[in-house]
C-alpha positions as CSV (number, residue, x, y, z in Angstrom):
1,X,98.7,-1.8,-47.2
2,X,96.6,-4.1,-49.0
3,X,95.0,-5.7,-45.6
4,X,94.5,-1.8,-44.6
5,X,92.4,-1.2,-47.5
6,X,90.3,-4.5,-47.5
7,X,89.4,-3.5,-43.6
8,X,88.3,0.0,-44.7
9,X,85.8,-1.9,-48.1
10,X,84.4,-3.9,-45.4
11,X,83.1,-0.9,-43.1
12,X,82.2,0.5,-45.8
13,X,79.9,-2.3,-46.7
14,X,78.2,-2.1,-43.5
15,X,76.1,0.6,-43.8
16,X,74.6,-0.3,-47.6
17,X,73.7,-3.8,-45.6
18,X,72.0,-2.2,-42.9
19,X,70.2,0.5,-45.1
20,X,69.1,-3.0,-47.0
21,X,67.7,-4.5,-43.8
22,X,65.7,-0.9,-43.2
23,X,64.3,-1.0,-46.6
24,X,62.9,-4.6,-46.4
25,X,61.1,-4.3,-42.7
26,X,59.3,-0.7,-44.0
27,X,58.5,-2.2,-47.5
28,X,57.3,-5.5,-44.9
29,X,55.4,-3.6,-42.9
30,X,53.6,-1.7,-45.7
31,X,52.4,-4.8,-46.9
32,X,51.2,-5.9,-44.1
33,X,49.0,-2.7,-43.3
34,X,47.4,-3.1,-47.3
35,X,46.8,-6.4,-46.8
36,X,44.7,-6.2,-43.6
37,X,43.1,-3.4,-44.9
38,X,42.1,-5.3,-47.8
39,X,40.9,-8.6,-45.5
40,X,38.7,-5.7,-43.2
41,X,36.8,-4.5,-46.3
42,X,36.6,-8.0,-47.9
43,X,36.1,-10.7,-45.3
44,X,38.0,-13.5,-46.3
45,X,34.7,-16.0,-46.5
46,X,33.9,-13.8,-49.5
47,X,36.9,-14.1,-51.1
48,X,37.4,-17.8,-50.9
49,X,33.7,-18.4,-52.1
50,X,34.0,-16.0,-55.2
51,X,36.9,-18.0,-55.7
52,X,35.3,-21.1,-55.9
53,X,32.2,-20.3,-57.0
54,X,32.4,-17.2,-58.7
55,X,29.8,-15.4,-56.6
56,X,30.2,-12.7,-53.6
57,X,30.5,-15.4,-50.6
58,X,28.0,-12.7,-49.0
59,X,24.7,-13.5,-51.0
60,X,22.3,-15.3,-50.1
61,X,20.3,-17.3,-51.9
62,X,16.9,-18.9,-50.4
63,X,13.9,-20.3,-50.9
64,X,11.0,-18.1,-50.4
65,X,7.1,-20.2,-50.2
66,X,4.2,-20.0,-48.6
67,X,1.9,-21.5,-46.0
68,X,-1.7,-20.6,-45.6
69,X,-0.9,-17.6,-47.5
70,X,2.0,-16.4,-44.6
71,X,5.1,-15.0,-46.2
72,X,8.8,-16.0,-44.1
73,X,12.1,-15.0,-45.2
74,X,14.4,-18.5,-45.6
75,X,17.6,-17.6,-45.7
76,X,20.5,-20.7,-45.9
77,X,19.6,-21.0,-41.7
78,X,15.9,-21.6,-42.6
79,X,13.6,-23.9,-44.0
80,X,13.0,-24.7,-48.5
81,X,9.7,-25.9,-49.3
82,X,9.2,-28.2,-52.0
83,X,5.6,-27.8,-53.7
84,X,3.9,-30.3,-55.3
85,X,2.1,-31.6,-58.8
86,X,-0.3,-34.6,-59.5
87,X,1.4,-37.2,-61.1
88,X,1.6,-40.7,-62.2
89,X,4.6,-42.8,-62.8
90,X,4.9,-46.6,-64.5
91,X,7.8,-49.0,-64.3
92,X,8.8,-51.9,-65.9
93,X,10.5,-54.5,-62.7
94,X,14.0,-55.0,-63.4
95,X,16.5,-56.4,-61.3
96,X,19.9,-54.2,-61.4
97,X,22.4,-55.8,-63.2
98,X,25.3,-53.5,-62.2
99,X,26.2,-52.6,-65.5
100,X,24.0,-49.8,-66.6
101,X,20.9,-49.8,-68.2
102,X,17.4,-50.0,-66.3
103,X,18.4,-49.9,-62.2
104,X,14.7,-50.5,-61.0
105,X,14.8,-52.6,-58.4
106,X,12.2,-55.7,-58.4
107,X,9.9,-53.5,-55.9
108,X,9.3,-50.9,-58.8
109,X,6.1,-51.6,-60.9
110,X,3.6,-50.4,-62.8
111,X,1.3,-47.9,-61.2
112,X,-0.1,-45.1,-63.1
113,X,-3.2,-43.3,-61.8
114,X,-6.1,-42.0,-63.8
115,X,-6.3,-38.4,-64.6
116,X,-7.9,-36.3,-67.3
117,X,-6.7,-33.0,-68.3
118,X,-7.9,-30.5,-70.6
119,X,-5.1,-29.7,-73.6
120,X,-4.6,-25.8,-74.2
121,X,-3.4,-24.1,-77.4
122,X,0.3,-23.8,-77.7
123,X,2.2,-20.6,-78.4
124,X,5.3,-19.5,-79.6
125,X,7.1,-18.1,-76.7
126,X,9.7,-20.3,-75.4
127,X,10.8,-17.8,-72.1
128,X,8.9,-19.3,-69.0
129,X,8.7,-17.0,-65.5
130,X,6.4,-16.3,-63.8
131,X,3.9,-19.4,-62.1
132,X,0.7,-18.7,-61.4
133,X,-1.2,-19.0,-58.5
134,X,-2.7,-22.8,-58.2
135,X,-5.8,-23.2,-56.9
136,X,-7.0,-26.2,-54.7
137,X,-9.6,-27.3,-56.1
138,X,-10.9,-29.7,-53.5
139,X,-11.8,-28.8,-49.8
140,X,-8.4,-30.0,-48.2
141,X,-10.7,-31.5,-45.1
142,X,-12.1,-33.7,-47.5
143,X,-12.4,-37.3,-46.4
144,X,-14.1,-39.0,-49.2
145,X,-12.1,-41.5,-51.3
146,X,-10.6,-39.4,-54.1
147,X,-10.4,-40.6,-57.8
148,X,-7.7,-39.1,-59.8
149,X,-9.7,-38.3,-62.4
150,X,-9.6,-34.8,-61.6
151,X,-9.6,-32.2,-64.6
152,X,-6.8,-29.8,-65.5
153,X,-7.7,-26.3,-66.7
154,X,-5.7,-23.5,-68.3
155,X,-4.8,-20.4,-66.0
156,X,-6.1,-18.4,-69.0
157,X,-3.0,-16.0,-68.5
158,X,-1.8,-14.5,-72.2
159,X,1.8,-15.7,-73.2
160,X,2.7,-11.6,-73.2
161,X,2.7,-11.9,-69.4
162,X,5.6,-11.2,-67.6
163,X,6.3,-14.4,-66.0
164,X,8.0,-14.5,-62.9
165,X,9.5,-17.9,-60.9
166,X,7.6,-20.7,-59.7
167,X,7.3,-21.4,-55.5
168,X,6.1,-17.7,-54.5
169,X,3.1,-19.0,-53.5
170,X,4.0,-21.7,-50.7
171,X,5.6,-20.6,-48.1
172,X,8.2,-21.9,-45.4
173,X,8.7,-22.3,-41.7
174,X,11.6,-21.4,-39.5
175,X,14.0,-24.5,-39.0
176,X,16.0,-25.1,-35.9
177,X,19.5,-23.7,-36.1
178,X,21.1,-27.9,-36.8
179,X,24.1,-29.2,-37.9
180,X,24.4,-30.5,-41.9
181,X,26.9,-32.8,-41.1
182,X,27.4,-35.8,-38.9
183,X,31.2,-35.2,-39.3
184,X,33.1,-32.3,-37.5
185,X,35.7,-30.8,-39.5
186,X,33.6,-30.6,-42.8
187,X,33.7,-26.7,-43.1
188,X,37.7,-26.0,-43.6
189,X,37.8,-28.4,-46.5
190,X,34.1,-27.7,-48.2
191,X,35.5,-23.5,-47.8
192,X,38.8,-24.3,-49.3
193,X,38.2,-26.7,-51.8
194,X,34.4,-27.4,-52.5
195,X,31.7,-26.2,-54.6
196,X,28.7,-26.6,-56.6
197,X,29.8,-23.5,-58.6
198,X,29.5,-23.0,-62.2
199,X,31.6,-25.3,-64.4
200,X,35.5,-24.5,-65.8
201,X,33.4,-23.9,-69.1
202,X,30.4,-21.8,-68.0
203,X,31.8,-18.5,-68.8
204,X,31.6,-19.1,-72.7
205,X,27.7,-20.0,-71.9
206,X,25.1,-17.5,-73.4
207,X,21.6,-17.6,-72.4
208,X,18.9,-16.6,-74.9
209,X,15.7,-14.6,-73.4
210,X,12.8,-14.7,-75.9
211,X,10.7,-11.6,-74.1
212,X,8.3,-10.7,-76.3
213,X,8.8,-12.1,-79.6
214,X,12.9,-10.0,-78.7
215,X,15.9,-12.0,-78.4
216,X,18.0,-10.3,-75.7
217,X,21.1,-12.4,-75.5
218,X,23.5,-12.3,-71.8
219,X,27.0,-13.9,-71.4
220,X,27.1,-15.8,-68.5
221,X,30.5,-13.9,-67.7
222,X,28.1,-10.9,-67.1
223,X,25.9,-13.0,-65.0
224,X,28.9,-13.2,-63.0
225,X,29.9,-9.8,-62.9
226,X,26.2,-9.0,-61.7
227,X,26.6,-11.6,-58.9
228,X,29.9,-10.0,-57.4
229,X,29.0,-6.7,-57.6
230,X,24.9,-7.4,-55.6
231,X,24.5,-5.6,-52.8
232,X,26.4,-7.6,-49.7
233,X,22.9,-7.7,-48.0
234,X,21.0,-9.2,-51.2
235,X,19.4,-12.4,-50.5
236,X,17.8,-14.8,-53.7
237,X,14.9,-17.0,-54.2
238,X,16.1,-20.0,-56.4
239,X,12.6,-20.5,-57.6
240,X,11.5,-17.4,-58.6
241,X,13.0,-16.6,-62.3
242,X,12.6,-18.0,-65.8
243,X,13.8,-21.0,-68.2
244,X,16.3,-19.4,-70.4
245,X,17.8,-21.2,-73.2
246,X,21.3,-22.2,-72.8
247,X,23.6,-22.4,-76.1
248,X,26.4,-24.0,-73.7
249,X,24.1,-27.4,-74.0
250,X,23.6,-30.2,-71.4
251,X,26.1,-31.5,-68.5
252,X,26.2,-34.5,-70.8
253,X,25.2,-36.8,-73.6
254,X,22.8,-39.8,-73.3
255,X,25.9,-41.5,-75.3
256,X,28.2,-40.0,-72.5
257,X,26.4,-41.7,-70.2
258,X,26.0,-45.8,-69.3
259,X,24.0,-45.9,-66.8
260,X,20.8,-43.8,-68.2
261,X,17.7,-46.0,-68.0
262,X,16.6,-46.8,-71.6
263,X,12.9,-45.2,-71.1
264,X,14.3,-42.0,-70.6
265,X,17.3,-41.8,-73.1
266,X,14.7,-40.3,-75.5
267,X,18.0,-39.3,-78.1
268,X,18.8,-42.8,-78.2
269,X,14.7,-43.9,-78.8
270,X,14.2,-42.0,-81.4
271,X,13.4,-38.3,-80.5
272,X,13.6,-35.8,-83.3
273,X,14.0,-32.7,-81.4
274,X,17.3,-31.8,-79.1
275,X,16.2,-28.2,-77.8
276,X,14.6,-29.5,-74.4
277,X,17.9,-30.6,-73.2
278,X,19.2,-26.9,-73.3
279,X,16.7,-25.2,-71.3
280,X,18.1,-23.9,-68.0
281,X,16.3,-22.6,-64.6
282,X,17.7,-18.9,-64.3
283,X,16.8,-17.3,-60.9
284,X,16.3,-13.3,-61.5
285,X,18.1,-12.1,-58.4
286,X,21.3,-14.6,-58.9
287,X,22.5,-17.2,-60.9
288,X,22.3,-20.9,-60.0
289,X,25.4,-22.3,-60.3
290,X,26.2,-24.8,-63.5
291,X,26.7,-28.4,-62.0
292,X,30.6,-28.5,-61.9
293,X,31.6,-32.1,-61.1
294,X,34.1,-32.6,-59.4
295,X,33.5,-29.4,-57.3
296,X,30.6,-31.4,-55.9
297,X,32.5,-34.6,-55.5
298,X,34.8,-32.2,-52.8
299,X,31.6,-30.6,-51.6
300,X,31.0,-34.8,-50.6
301,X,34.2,-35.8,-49.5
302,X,34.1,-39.1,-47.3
303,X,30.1,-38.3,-47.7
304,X,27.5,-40.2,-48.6
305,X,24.0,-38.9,-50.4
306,X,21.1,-40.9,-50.5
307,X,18.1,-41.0,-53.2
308,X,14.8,-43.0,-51.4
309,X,11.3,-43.1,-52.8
310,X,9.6,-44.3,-56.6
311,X,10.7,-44.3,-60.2
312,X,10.9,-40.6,-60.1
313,X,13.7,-40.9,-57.1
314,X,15.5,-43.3,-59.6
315,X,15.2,-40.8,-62.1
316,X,17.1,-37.7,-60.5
317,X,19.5,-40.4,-58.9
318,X,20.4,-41.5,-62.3
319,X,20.6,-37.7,-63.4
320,X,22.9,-37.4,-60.7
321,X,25.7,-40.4,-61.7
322,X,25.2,-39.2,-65.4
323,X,26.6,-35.8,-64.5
324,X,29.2,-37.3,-61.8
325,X,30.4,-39.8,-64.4
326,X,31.7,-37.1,-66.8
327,X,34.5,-36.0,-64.0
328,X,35.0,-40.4,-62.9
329,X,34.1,-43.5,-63.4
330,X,32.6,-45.2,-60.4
331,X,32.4,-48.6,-58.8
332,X,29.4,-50.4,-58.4
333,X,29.1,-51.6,-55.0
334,X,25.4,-52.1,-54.7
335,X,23.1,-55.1,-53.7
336,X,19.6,-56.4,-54.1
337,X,18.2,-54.0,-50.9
338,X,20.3,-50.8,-52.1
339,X,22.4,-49.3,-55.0
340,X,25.3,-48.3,-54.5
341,X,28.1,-46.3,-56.5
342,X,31.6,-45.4,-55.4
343,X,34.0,-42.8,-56.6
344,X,37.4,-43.6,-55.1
345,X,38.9,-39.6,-55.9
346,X,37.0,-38.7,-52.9
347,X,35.1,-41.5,-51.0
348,X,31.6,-40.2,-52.2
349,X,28.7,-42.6,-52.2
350,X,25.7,-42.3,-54.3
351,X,23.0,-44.6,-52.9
352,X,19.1,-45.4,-53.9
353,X,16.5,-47.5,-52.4
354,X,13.3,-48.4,-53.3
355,X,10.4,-47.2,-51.4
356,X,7.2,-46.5,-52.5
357,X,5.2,-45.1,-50.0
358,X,8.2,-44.2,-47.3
359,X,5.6,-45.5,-44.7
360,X,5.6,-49.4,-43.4
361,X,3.9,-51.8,-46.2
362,X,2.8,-55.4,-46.0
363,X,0.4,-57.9,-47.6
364,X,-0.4,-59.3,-45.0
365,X,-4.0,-60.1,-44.1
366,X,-5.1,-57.2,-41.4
367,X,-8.8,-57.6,-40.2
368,X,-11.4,-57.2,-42.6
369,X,-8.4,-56.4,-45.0
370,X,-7.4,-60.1,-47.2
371,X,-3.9,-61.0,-47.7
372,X,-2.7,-59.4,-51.3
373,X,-3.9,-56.0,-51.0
374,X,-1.2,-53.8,-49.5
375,X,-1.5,-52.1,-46.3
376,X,0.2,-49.0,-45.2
377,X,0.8,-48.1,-41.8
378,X,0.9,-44.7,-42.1
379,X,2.0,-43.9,-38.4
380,X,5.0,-46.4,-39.3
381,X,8.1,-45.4,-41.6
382,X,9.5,-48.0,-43.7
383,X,12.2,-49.5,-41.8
384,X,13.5,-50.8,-45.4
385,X,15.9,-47.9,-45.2
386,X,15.6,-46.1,-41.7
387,X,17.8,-48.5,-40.4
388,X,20.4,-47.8,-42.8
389,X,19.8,-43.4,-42.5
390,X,22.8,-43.0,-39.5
391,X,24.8,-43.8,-42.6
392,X,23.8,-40.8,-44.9
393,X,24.8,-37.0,-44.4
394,X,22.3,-36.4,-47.0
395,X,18.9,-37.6,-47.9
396,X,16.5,-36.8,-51.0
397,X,12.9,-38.3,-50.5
398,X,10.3,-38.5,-53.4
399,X,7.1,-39.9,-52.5
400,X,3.0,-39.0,-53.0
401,X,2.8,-40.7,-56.7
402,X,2.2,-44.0,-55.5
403,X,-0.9,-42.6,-53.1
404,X,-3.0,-43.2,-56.2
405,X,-2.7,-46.9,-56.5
406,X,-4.9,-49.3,-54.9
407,X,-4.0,-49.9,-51.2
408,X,-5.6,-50.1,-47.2
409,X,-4.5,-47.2,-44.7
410,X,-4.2,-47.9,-41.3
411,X,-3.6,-45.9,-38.7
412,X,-3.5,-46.5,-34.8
413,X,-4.0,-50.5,-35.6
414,X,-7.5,-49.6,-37.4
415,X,-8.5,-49.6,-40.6
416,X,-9.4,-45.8,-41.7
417,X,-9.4,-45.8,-45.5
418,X,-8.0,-46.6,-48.5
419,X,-7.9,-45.5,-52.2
420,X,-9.3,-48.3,-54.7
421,X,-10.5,-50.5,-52.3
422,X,-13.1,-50.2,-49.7
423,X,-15.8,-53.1,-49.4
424,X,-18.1,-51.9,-47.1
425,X,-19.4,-48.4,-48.9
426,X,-21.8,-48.4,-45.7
427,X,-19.1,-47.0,-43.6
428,X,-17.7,-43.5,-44.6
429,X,-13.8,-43.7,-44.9
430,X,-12.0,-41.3,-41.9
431,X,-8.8,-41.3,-44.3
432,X,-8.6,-41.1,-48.1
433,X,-5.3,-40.7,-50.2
434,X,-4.7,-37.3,-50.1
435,X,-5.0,-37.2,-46.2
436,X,-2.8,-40.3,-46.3
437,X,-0.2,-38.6,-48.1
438,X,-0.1,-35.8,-45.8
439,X,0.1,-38.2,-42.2
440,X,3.1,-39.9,-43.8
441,X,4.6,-37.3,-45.3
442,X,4.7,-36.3,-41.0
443,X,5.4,-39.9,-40.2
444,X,9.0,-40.2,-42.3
445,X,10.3,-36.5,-41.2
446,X,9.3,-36.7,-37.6
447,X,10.6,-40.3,-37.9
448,X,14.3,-38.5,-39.2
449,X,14.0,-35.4,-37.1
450,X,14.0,-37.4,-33.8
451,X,16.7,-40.1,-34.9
452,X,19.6,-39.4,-32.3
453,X,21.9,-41.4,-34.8
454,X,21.0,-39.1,-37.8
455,X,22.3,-35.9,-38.1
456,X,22.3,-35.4,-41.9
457,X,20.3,-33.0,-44.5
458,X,17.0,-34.4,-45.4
459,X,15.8,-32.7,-48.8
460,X,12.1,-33.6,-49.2
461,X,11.6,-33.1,-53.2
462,X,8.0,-32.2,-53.9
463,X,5.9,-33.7,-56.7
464,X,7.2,-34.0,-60.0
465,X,4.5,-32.5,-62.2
466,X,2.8,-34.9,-65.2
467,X,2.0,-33.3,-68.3
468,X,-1.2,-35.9,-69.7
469,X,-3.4,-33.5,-71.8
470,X,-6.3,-34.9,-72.7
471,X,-6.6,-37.7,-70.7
472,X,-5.1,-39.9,-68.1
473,X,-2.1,-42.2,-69.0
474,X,-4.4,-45.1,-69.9
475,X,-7.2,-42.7,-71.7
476,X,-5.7,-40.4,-74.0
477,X,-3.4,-38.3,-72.1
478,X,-0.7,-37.0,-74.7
479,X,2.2,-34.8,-74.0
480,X,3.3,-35.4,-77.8
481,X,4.9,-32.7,-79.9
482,X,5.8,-30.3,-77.0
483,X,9.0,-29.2,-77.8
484,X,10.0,-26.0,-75.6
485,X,8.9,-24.6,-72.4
486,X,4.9,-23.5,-71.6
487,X,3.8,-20.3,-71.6
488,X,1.6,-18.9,-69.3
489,X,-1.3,-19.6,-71.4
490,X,-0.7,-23.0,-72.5
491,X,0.2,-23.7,-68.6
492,X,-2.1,-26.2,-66.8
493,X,-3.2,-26.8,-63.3
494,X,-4.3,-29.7,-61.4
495,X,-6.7,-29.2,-57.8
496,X,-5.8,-32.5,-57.3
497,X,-2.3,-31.4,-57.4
498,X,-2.6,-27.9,-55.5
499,X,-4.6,-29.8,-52.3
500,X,-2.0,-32.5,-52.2
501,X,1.2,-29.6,-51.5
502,X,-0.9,-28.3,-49.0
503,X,-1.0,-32.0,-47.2
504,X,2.8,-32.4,-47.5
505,X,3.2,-28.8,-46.6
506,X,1.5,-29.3,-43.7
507,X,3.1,-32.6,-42.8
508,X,6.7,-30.9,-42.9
509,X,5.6,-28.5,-40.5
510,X,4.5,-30.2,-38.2
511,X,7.4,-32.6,-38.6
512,X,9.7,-29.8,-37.9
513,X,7.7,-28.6,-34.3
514,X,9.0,-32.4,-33.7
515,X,12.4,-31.8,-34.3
516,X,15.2,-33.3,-31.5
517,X,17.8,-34.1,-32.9
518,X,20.6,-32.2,-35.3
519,X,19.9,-33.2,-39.0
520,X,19.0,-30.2,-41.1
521,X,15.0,-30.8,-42.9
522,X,14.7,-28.7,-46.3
523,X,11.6,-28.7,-49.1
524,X,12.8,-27.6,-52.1
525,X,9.7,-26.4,-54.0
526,X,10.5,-27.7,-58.3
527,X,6.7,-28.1,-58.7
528,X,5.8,-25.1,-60.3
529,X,9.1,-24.4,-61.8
530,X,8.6,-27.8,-63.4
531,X,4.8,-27.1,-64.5
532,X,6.3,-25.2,-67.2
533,X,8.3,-28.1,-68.4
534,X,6.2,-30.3,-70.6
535,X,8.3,-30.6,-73.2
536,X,10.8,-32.4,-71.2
537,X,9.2,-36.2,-71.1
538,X,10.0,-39.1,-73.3
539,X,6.2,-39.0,-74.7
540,X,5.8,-41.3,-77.3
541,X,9.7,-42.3,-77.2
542,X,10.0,-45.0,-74.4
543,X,12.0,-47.5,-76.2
544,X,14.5,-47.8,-79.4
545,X,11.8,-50.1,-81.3
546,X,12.2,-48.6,-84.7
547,X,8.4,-49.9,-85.3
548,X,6.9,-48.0,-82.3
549,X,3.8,-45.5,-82.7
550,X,4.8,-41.8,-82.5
551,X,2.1,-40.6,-84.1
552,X,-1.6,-39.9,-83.4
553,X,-3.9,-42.7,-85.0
554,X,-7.1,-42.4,-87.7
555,X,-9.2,-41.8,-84.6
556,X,-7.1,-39.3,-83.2
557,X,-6.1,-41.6,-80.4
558,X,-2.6,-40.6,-79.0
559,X,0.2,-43.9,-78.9
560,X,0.8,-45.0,-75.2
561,X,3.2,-42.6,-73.7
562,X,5.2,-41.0,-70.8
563,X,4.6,-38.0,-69.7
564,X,5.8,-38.3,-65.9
565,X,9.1,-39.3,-66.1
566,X,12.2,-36.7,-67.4
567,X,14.5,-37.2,-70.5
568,X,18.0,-37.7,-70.1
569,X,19.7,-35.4,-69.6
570,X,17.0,-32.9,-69.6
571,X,14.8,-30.6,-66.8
572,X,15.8,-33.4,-64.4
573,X,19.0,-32.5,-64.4
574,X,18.3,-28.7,-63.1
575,X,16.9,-30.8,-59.4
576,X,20.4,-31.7,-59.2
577,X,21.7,-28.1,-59.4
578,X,19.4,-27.5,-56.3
579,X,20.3,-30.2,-54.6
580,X,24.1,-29.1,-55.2
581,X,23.2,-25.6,-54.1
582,X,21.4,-26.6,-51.0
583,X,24.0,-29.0,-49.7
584,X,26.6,-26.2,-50.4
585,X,24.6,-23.9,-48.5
586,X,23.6,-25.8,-45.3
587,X,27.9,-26.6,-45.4
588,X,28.9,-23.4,-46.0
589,X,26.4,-21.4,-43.0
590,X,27.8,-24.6,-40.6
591,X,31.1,-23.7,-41.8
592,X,30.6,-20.0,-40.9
593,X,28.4,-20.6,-37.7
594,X,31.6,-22.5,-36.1
């Protein structure tokens, strides 16, 4: 009886177990059907770069410039421009000792070219936007030796302007559709883990916009929110927008750093005011991304990213290992020819070398020319670090500064020019610095662009704008007691300046029409972002000698001071951003594309 009824439970069971099975597979099924719906209206590249980024994977930002006056859309598949400022730069030589402090190489020395600039009144509005036009000043088929005493003028524009960002003006060229990356693979691990994106802390930042004499204050959450809900088809220029100030502070402290050149920690020499360091470049169409660390040591996973050029190279390189060195430590593998830092988490190299023209030097006695003077062969690049560029995915190149100091150019095996130096004043000069800049500024690119053994992303930096008022470095220029971004009126401009962009520009397009291999050329166009930024040198504040001159003298002479170079941390630290967001970018389209 009993074994009767156990057999009669155990039918019974049956059916409950196979309504069971029914109910899973619909319930299954359903989710299937919501789930591809959901991937159909939200690809799944948006979702994963919201994720990591925290904006619609969809937007695009890019850079738009101008050439000749042309306007061309530059998307991530197209070309940045970089503009350019006049500037001077000075260096103490100092042999790296591995351990922090000053990294400049024994080629870095003084050079600081003349230039006198007209101080304008200062104002109270702290909000900067809108650049204004820069005139050129010279005729750009000039070919008379060019001082660099050229003079700086306000744009007269009132400070109640609405300003609006800095690069409008220059425009770009198409680029060749080229691979980022020398290694295949790169864009499953930069989509999944990898990004430049805004910092675990950036959604407590709040941005203060002085418009007007009004305080209008935005959380960066609803930044956010803005970004993800742009229209899909929304594309942004990175360089046209505003400094806002940023209560969320800098990506670091000069105490949080050891490695920060002691000319630049201005904190630790003595610098009374702090607000420069919380200035931030806001783009008006979309946000650019707060530096995040370690997202950018993923983003350069087995990679290696290269700073070449002057002092002012050395100066974003070092912004760059500050900020890295708040996620790790790294090791210091460098030698005399190259510095070289490791970070073990994810095999990323951070390399600079020294090169101050990016074009082939000697001293070496060249016809008329006597040994000790230095020659450039501008048709040459310097082979001090081509031979070593099949080794980098990505390149930033600083150069044009050093085109003020005394030196010969040749070109073709002939003597054409030179700046400070020409004996026979008989003879007119076919070449003078400016066009000098602009051949090798086409001599290094086209020397990259046709490398078969470099594939990488070249980043061409333009000038880092100087802020002397008054005078040159050496006759009164001052950039003391600027404490928070220009205004439009108190902005200066330099012809000197405005006819040397329009050399490099020139120089990077004809660079690209020379393109045959499959690196990636960018210009990323800071100059007249940073034109607004002359509160962010040391000045006066070069060293931590508590018996230094800060102050103006009896005469009204300023103290010796620099007003090229960037506080640390500081505006510099904003070039780093871009860099982060171009590299992401150019990974992310190559990541899509395949």
């Amino acid at each position: 009886m009993a074994s009767t009824l156990s057999k009669e439970h155990s039918l019974m069971a049956y059916p409950r177990t196979f309504l069971t099975i029914i109910a899973y597979v619909v319930g299954l099924a359903m989710f299937l059907c919501l789930a591809s719906s959901l991937l159909i209206s939200q690809p799944i590249g948006s979702t994963v770069r919201s994720y990591f980024y925290g904006v619609d994977s969809s937007q695009k930002s890019y850079l738009a410039s101008s050439v000749n006056g042309s306007v061309v859309d530059t998307s991530v598949d197209k070309v940045e421009i970089e503009g350019q400022r006049d500037s001077t730069e000075f260096d103490k030589s100092k042999t790296n000792d591995g351990k922090g402090g000053d990294w400049r190489s024994s080629g870095e020395t003084d050079g600081m070219r003349d230039e006198v600039g007209k101080k304008v009144p200062d104002s109270d509005l702290p909000e900067v936007g809108k650049s204004s036009e820069s005139s050129q000043g010279k005729n750009s088929n000039e070919t008379t030796p060019v001082d660099q005493h050229s003079t700086k003028k306000s744009n007269g524009k009132s400070s109640d302007d609405v300003r609006e960002g800095a690069g409008e003006k220059h425009q770009v060229t198409k680029s060749p559709e080229t691979s980022g990356s020398s290694e295949s693979g790169q864009g499953k691990d930069f989509v999944n883990s990898t990004s430049t994106g805004a910092s675990e802390n950036s959604t407590t930042a709040t941005y203060v916009k002085d418009v007007g004499g009004i305080g209008n204050t935005t959380s960066s959450s609803e930044h956010t929110k803005k970004r993800e809900t742009d229209s899909i088809n929304s594309e942004c220029n990175l360089y046209h927008g505003k400094w806002v100030y940023d209560l969320a502070g800098p990506l670091y402290t000069n105490n949080s750093c050891p490695v920060l050149t002691q000319m630049q920690n201005c904190q630790g020499n003595g610098r009374p005011d702090k607000d420069y360091e919380n200035w931030r470049w806001k783009p008006n169409q979309c946000d650019l991304p707060r530096f995040n660390p370690r997202k950018f040591l993923e983003l350069m996973r087995g990679k290696t990213l290269a700073f070449i050029g002057d002092s002012v190279a050395r100066n974003q390189m070092e912004s760059m290992l500050c900020i890295l060195w708040q996620a790790e430590a790294p090791k210091n593998r460098g030698n005399k020819r190259m510095q070289r830092y490791f970070f073990k988490s994810t095999s990323t190299t951070i390399v600079r070398i020294w090169s101050s023209w990016l074009v082939h030097q000697t001293t070496e006695p060249f016809d008329y020319a006597p040994a000790g003077v230095t020659k450039l062969h501008l048709d040459a690049p310097d082979e001090g670090f081509m031979e070593y560029i099949k080794e980098f995915d990505v390149v930033v190149l600083s150069s044009g500064h050093w085109f003020a100091k005394q030196s010969v150019y040749i070109l073709n095996n002939e003597i054409v020019g030179g700046q400070l130096w020409w004996p026979d004043k008989s003879k007119k000069m076919k070449v003078n610095n400016i066009e000098a800049f602009g051949i090798s500024v086409e001599t290094i690119l086209s020397s990259m662009a046709t490398d078969a053994n470099y594939s990488g992303i070249t980043i061409v930096r333009s000038y880092s704008p100087d802020h002397y008022e008054g005078g040159a470095w050496n006759t009164g220029g001052s950039c003391t007691g600027k404490v928070k971004p220009a205004t439009d009126s108190e902005l200066v401009e330099n012809g000197f300046t405005n006819i040397m962009h329009e050399k490099q520009v020139t120089g990077f397009n004809r660079a690209i029409k020379k393109q045959t291999n499959k690196s990636t050329l960018k210009l990323m166009d800071i100059t007249q972002v940073f034109s607004y930024r002359h509160d962010g040198h040391p000045g006066p504040y070069r060293s931590p000698d508590p018996n230094k001159v800060t102050k103006r003298g009896p005469d009204g002479k300023p103290p010796p001071q620099d007003c090229l170079h960037w506080c640390m941390p500081g505006p510099v630290d904003t070039w780093n951003e871009l860099v982060s967001e171009i590299i992401r970018q150019e990974y992310e389209h190559k990541t899509l594309s395949s």
